[in-house]
Steps between C-alpha positions, in 0.01 A plus 500: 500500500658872424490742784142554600311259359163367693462130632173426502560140782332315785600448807328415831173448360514885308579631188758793508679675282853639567694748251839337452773598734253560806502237810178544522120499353382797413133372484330171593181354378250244558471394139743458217283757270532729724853504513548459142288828472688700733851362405374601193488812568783572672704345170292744295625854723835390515572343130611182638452088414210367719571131570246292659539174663324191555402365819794266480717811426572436166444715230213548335474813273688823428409835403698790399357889547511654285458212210710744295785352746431157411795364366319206307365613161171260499154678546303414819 
C-alpha cells in the first residue's frame, strides 16, 4: 500500500478501516458496507488506493481515487 492508503479489515467482531501508516482505526463499524462506504470516502478526500479485506484478511478488491490514478488501463 503507498502512504495513506485505507484498509477496509475486521477485527474483533468490527469492521474498521485504518489509513496506512496509523496504529490505529480511525472508524469502526458493525457491518462491512458500512465500512466500505466510509473507507470509501476517506480514499476519495485524500486521492489514495482503498483496499478492502475479507473476513479472513485477505484481499478482496481495490480501488484507486481518483480512477484517473489507476495505473491499469482496463475500463471498470
Amino acid at each position: 500500500m503507498a502512504k495513506g492508503d485505507i484498509d477496509t479489515y475486521q477485527q474483533d467482531g468490527q469492521w474498521k478501516n485504518r489509513p496506512e501508516g496509523n496504529e490505529r482505526a480511525s472508524s469502526r463499524h458493525d457491518t462491512k458496507a458500512e465500512a466500505e462506504a466510509a473507507g470509501r470516502e476517506m480514499a476519495a478526500e485524500r486521492g489514495t488506493e482503498h483496499v478492502i479485506k475479507k473476513q479472513d484478511g485477505t484481499i478482496g478488491e481495490k480501488n484507486t481515487y481518483p480512477r484517473s490514478r489507476d495505473p491499469r488501463e482496463i475500463p471498470g
